[in-house]
DSSP file (Angstrom, degrees, kcal/mol; ACC not computed):
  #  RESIDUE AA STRUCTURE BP1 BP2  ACC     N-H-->O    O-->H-N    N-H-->O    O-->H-N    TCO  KAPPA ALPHA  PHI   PSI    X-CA   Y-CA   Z-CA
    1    1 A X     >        0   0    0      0, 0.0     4,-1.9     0, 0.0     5,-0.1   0.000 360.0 360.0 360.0 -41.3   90.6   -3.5 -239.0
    2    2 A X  H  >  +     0   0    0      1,-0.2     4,-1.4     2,-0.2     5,-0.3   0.931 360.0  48.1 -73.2 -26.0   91.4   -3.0 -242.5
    3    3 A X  H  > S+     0   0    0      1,-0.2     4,-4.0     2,-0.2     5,-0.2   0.939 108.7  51.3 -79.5 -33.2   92.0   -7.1 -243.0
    4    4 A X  H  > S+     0   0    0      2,-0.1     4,-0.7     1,-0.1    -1,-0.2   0.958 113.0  45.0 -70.2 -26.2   89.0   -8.1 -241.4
    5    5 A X  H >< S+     0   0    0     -4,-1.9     3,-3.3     2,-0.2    -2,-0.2   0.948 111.7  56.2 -54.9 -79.6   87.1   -5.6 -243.7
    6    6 A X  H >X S+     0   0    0     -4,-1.4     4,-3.3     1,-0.4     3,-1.1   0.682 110.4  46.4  41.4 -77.1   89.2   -7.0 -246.5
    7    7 A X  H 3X S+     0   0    0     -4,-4.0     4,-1.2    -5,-0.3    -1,-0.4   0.563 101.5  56.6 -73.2   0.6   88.0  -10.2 -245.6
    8    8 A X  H << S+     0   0    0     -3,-3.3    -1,-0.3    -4,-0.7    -2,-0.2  -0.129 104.3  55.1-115.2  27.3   84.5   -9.8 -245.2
    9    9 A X  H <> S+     0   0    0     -3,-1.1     4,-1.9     0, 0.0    -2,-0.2   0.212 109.9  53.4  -1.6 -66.6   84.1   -8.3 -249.0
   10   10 A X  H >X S+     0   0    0     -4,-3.3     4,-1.1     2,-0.2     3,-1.0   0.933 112.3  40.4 -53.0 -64.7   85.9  -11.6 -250.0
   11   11 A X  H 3< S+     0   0    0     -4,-1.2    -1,-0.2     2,-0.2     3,-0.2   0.824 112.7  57.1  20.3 -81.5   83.5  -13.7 -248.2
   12   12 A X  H 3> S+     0   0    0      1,-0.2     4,-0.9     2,-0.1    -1,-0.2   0.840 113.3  39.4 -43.0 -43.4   80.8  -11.4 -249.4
   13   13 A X  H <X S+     0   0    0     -4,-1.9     4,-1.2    -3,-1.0    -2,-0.2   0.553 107.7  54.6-100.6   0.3   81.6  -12.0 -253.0
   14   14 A X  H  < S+     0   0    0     -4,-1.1    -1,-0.2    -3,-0.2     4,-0.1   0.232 109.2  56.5 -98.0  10.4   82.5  -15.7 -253.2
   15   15 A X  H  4 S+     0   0    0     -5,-0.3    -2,-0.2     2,-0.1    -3,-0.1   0.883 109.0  44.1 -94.0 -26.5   78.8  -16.0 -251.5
   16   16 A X  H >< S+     0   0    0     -4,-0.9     3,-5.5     1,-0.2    -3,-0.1   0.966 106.1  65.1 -52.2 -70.5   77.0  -13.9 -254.7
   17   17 A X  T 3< S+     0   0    0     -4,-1.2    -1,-0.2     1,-0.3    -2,-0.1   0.634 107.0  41.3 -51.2 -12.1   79.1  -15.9 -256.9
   18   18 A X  T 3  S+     0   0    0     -4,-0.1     2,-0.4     2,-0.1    -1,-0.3   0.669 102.0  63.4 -94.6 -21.0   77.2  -18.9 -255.8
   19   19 A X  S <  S-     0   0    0     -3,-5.5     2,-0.1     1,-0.0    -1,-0.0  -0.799  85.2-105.1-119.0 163.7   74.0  -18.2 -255.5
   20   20 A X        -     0   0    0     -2,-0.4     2,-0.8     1,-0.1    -2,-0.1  -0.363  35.4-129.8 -76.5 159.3   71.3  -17.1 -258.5
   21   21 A X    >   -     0   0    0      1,-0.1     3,-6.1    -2,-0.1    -1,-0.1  -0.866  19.1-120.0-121.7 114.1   70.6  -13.6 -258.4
   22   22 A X  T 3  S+     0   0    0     -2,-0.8    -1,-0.1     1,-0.4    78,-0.1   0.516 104.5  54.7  27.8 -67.6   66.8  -12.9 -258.4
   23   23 A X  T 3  S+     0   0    0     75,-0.1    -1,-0.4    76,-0.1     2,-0.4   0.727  97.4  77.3 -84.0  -6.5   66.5  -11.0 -261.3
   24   24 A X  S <  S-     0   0    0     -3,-6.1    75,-0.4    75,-0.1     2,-0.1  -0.846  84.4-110.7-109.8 144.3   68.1  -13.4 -263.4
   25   25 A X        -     0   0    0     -2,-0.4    73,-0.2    73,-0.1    -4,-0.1  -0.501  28.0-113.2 -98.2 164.1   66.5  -16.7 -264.8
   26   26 A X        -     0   0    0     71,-3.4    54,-0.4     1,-0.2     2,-0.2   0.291  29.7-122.7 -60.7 168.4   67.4  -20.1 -263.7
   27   27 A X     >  -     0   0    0     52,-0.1     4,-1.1    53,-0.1    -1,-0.2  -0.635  34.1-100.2-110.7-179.5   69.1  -22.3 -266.5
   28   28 A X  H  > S+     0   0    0     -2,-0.2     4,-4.6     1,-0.2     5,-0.5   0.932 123.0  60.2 -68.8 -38.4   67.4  -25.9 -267.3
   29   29 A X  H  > S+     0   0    0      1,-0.2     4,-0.6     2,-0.2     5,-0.4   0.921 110.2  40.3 -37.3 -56.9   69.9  -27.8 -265.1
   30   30 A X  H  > S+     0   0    0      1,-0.2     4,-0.7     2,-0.2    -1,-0.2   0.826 114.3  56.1 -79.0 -11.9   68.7  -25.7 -261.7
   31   31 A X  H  X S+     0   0    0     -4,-1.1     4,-1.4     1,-0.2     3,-0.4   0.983 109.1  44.1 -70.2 -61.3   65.1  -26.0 -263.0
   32   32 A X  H  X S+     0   0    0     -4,-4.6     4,-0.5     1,-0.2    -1,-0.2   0.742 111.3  57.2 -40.5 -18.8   65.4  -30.0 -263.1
   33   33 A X  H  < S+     0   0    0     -4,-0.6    -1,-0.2    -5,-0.5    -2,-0.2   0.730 111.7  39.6 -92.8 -20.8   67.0  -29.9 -259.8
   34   34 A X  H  < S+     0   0    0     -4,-0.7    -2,-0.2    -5,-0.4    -3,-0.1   0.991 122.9  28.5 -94.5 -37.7   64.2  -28.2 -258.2
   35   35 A X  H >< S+     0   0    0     -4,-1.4     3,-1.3    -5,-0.2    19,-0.2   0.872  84.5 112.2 -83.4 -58.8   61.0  -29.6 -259.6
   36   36 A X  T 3< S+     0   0    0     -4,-0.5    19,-0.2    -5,-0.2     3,-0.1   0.178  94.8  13.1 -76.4 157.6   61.9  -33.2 -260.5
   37   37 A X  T 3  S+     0   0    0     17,-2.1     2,-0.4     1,-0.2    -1,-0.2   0.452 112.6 111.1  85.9   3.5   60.2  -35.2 -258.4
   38   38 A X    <   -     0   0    0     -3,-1.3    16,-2.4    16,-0.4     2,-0.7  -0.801  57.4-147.8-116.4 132.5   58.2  -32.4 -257.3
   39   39 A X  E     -AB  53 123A   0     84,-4.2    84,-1.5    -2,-0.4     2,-0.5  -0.867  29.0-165.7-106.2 104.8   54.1  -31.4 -257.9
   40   40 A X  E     - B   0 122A   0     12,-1.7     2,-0.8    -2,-0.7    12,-0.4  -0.675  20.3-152.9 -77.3 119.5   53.8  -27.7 -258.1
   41   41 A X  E     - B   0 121A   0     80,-2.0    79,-3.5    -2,-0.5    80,-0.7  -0.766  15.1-161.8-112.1 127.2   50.8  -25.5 -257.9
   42   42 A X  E     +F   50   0B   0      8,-2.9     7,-1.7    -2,-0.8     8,-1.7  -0.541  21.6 154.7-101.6 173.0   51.2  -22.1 -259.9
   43   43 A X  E     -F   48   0B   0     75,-0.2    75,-3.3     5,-0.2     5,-0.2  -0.901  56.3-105.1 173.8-170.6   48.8  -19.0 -259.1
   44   44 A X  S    S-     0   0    0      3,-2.1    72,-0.2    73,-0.2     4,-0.1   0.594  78.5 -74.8-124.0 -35.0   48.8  -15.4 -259.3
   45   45 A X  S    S+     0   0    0      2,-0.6     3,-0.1    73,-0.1    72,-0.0  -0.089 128.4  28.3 140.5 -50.2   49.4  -14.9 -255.3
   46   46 A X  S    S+     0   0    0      1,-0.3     2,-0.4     0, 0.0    -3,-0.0   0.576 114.2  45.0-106.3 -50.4   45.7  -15.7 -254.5
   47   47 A X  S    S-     0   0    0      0, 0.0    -3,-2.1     0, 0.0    -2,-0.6  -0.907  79.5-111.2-132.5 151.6   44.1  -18.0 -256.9
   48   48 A X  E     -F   43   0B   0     -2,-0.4    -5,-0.2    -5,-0.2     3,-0.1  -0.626  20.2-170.8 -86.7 138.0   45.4  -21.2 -258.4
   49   49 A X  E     -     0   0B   0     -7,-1.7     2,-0.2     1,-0.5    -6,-0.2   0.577  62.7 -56.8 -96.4 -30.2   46.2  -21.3 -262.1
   50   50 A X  E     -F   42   0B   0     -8,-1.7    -8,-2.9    14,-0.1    -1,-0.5  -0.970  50.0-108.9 163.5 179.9   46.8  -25.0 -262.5
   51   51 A X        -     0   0    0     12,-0.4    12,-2.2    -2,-0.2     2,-0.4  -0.952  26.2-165.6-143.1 148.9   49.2  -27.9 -260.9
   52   52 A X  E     - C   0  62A   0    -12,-0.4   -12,-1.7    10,-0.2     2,-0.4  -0.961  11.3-148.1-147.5 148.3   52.2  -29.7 -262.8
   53   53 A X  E     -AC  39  61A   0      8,-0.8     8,-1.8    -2,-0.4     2,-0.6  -0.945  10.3-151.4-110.7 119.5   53.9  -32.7 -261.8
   54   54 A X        +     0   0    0    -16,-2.4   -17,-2.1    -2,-0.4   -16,-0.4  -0.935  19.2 177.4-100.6  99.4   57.8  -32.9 -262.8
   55   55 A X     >  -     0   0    0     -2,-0.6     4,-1.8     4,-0.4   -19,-0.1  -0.880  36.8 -76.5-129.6 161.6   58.5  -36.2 -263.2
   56   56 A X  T >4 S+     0   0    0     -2,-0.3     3,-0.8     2,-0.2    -1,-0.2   0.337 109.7  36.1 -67.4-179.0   62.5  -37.3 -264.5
   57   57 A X  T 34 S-     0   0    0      1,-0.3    17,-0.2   -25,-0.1    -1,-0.2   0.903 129.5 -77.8  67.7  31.8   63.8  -37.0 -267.9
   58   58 A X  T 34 S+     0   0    0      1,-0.2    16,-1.9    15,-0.1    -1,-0.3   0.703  89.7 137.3  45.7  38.0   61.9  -34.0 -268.2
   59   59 A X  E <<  - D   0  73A   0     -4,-1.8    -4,-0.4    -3,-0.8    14,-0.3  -0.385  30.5-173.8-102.5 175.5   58.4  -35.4 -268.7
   60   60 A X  E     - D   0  72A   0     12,-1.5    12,-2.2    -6,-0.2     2,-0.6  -0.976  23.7-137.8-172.2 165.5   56.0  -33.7 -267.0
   61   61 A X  E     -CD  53  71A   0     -8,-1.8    -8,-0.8    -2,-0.2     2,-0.5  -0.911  16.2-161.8-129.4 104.4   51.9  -34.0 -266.1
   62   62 A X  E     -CD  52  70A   0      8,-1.7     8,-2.9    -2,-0.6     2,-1.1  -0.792  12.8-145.3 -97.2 103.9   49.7  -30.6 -266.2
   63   63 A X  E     - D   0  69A   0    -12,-2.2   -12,-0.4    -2,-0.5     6,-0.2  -0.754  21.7-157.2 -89.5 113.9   46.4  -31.1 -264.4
   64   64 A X    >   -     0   0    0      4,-2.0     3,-1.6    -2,-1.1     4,-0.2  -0.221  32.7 -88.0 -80.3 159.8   43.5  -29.0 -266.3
   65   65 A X  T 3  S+     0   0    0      1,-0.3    -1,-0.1     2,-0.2     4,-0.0   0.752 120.8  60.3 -14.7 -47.8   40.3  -27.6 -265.1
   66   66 A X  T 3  S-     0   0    0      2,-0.1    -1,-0.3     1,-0.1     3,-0.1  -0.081 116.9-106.7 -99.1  42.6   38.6  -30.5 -265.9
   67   67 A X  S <  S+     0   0    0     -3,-1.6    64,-1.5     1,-0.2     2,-0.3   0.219  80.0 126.9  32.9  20.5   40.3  -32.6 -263.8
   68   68 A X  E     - e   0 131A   0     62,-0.2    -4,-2.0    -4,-0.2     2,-0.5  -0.571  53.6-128.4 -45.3 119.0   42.1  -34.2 -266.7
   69   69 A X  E     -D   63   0A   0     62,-0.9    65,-2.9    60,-0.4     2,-0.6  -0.747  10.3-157.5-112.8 133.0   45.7  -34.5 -267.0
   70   70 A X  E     -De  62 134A   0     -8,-2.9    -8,-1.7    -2,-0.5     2,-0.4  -0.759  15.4-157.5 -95.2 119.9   48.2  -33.5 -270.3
   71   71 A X  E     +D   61   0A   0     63,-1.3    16,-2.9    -2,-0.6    65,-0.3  -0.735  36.0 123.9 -88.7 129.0   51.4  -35.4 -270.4
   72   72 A X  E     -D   60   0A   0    -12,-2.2   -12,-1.5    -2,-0.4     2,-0.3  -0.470  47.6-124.2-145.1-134.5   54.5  -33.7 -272.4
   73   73 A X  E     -D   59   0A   0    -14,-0.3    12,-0.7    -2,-0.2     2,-0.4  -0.882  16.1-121.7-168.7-161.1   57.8  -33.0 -271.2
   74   74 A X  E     +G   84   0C   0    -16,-1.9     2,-0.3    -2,-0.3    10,-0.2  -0.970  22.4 177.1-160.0 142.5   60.3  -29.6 -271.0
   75   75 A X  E     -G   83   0C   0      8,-0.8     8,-1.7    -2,-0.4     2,-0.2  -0.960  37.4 -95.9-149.7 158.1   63.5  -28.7 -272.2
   76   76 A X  E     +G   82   0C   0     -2,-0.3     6,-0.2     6,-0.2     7,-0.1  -0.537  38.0 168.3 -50.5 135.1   66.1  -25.7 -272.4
   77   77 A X  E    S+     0   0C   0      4,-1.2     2,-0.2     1,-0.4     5,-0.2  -0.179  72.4   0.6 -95.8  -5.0   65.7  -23.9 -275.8
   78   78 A X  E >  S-G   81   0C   0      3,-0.9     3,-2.7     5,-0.0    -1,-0.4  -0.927 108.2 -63.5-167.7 156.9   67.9  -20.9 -275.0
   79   79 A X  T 3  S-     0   0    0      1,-0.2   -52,-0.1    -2,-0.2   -54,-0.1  -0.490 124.2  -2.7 -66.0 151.1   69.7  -20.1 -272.0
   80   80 A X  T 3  S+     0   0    0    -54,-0.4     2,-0.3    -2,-0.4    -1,-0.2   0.710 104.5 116.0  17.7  50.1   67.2  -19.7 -268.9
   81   81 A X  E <   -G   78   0C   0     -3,-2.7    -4,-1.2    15,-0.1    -3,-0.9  -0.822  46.3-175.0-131.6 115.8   64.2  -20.2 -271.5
   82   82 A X  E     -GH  76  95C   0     13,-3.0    13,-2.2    -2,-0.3     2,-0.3  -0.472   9.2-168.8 -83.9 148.9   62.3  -23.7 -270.3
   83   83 A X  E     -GH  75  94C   0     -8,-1.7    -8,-0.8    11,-0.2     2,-0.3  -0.894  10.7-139.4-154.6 141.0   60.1  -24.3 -272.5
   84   84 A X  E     -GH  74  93C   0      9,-1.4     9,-2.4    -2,-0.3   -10,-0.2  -0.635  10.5-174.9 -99.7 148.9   56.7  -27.3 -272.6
   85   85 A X        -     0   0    0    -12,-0.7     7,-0.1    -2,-0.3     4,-0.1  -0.301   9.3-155.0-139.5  46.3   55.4  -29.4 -275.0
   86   86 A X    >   -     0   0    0      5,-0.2     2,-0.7     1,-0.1     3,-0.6   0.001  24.2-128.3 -89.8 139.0   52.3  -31.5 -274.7
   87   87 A X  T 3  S+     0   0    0    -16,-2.9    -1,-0.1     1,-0.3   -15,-0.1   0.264 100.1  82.2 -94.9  17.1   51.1  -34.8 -276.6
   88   88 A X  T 3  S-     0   0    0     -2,-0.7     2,-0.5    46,-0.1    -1,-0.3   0.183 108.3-109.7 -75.2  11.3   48.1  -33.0 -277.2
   89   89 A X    <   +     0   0    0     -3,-0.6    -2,-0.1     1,-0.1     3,-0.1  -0.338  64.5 141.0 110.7 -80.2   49.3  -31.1 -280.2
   90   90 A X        -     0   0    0     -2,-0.5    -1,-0.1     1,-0.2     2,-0.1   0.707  61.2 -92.1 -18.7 167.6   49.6  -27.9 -279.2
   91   91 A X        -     0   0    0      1,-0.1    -5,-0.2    -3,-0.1    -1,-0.2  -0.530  51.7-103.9 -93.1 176.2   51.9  -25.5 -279.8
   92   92 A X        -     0   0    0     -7,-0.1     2,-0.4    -2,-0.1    -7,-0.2  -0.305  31.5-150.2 -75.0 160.1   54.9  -25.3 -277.1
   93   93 A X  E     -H   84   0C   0     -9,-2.4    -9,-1.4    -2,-0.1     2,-0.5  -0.909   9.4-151.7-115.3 161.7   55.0  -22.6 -274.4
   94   94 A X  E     -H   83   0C   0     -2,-0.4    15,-3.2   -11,-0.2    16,-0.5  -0.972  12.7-177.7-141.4 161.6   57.8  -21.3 -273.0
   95   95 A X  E     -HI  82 108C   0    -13,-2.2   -13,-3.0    -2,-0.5     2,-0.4  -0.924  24.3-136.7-143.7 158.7   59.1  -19.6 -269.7
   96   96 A X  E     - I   0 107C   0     11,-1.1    11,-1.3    -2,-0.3     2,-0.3  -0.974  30.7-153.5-125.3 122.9   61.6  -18.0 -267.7
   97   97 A X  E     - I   0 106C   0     -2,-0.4   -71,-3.4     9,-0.2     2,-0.6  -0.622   7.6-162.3 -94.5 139.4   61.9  -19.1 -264.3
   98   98 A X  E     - I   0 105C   0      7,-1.5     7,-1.3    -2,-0.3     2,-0.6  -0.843   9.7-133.7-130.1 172.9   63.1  -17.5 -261.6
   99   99 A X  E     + I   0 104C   0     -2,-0.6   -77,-0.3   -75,-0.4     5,-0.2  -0.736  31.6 147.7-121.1 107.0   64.3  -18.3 -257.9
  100  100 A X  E >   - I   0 103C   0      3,-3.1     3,-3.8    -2,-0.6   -79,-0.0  -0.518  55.5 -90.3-128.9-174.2   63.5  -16.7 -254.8
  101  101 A X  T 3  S+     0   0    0      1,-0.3     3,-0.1    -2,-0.2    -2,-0.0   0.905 125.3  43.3 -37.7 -40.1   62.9  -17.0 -250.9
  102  102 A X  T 3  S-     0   0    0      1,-0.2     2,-0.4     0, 0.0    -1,-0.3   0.386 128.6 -89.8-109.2   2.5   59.2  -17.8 -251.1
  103  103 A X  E <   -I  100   0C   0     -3,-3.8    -3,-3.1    15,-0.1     2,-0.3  -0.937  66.3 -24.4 130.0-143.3   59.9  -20.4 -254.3
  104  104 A X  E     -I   99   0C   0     -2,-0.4    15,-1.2    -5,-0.2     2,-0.3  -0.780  50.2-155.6-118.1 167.0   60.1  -20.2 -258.0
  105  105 A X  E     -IJ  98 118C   0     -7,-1.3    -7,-1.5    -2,-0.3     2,-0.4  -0.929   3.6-151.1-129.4 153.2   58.4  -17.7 -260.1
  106  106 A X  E     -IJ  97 117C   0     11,-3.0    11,-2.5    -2,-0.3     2,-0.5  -0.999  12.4-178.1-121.9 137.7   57.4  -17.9 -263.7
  107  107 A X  E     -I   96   0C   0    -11,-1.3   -11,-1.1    -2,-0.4     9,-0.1  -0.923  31.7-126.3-105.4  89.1   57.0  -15.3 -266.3
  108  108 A X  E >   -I   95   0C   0     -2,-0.5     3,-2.5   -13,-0.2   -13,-0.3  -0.077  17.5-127.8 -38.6 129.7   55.7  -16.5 -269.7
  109  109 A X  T 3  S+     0   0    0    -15,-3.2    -1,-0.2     1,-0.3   -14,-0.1   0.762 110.2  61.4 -55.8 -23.4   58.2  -15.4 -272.8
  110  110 A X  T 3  S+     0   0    0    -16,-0.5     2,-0.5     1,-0.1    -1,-0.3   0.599  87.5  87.2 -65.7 -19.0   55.3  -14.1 -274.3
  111  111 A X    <   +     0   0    0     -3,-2.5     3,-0.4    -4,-0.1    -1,-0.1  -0.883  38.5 168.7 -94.6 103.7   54.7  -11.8 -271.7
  112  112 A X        +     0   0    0     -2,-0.5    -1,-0.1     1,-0.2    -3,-0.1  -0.151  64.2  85.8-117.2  53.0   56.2   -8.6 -271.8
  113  113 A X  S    S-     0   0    0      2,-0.1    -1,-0.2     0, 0.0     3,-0.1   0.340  98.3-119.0-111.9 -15.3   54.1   -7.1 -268.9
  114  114 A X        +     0   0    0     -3,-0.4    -2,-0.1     1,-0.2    -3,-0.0   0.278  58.3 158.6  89.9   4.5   56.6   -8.5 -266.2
  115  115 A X        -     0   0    0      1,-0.1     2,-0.4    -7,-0.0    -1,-0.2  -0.032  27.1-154.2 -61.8 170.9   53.8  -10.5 -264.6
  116  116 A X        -     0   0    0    -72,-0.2     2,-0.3    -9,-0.1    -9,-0.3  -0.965  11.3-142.8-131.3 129.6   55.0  -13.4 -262.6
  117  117 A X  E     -J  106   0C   0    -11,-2.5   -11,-3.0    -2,-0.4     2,-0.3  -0.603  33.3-137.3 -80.0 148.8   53.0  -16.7 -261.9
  118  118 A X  E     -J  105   0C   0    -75,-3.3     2,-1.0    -2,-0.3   -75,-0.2  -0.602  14.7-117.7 -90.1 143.8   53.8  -17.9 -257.9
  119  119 A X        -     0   0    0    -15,-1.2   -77,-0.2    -2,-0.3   -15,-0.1  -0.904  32.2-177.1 -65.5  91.4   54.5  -20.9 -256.7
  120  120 A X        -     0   0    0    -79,-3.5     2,-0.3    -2,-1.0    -1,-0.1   0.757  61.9 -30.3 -86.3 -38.0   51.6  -21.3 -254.3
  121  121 A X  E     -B   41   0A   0    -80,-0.7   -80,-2.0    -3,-0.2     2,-0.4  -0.996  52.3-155.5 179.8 149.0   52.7  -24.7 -252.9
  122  122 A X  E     +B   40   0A   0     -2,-0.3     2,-0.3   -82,-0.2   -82,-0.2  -0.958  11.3 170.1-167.8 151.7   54.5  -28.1 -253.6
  123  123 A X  E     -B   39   0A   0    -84,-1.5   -84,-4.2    -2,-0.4    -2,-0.0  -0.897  41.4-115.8-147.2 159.7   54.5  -31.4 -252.3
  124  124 A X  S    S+     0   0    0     -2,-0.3   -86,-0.1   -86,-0.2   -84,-0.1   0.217  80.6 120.0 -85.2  15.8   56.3  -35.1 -253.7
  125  125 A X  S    S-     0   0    0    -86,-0.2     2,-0.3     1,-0.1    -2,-0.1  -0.061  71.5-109.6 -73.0-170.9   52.8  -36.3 -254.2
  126  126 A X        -     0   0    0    -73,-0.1    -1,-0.1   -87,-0.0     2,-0.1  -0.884  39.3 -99.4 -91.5 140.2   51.2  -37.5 -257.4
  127  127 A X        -     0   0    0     -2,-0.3     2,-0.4     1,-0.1   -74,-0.0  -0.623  34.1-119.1 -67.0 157.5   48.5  -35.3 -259.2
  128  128 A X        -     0   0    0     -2,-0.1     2,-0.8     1,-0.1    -1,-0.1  -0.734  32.4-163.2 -58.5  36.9   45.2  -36.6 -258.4
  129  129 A X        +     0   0    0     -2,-0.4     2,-1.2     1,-0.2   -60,-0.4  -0.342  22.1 162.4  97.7 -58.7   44.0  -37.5 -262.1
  130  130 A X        +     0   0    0     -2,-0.8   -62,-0.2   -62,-0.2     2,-0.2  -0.300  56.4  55.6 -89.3 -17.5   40.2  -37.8 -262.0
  131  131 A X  E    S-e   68   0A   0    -64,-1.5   -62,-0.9    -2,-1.2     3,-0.1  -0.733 101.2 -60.0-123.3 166.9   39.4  -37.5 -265.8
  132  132 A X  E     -     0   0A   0     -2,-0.2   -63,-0.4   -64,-0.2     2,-0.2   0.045  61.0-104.0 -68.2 156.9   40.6  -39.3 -269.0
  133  133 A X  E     -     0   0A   0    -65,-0.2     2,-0.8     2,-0.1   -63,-0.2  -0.587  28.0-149.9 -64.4 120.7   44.1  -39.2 -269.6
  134  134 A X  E     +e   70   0A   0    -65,-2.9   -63,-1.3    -2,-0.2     2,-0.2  -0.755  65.9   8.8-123.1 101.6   45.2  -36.7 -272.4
  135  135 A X              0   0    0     -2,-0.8   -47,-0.1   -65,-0.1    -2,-0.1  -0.692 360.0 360.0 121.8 160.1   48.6  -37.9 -274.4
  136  136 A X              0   0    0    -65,-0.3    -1,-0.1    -2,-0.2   -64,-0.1   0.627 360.0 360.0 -88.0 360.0   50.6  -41.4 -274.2
């Protein structure tokens, strides 16, 4: 009895050690492994916030309101803070993603209210485009 316990604690803990634990965020590597190739729509739970296209090398495509799309790209700037950059100008944002059952989650670094944007939905498609292109 006592080895099969024994063993089932070892088990237990070489199964943690492999997977990310919830509360903690993802580094840039597992972010790139999950999104590229991937179009994501963030959202609150309810309502869509917007849709981003991950496409390799870190580039990436943000469709806006106006059914425009801003091309930039994303990178690591600390560990687990991702952070975007768009050929509009703007200043960069950054986030800490995390990884759970139901998908990825996002928290802006600016945000110290704990909210989290959802992953509503994701597909290998392209966004849909419909308005001038914003960036090179």
């Amino acid at each position: 009895m006592t080895r099969q316990l024994l063993a089932l604690v070892v088990c237990a803990g070489a199964l943690c050690m492999g997977a990310a634990r919830a509360d903690q965020p993802i580094d840039g590597a597992r972010f790139g492994a999950l999104v590229t190739g991937r179009t994501i729509s963030w959202g609150d739970g309810s309502d869509l916030y917007g849709q981003e296209q991950y496409l390799p090398g870190g580039r990436v495509k943000w469709l806006v309101p106006d059914g425009s799309c801003k091309l930039g790209h994303w990178w690591e700037d600390a560990p687990g803070l991702i952070c975007f950059g768009y050929e509009d100008g703007g200043a960069p944002a950054c986030w800490r993603f995390f990884e759970g059952a139901a998908g990825l989650k996002a928290q802006s670094a600016d945000d110290n209210t704990g909210f989290l944007w959802s992953e509503m939905g994701n597909s290998d498609q392209p966004l849909a485009c419909t308005g001038p292109m914003i960036g090179v």
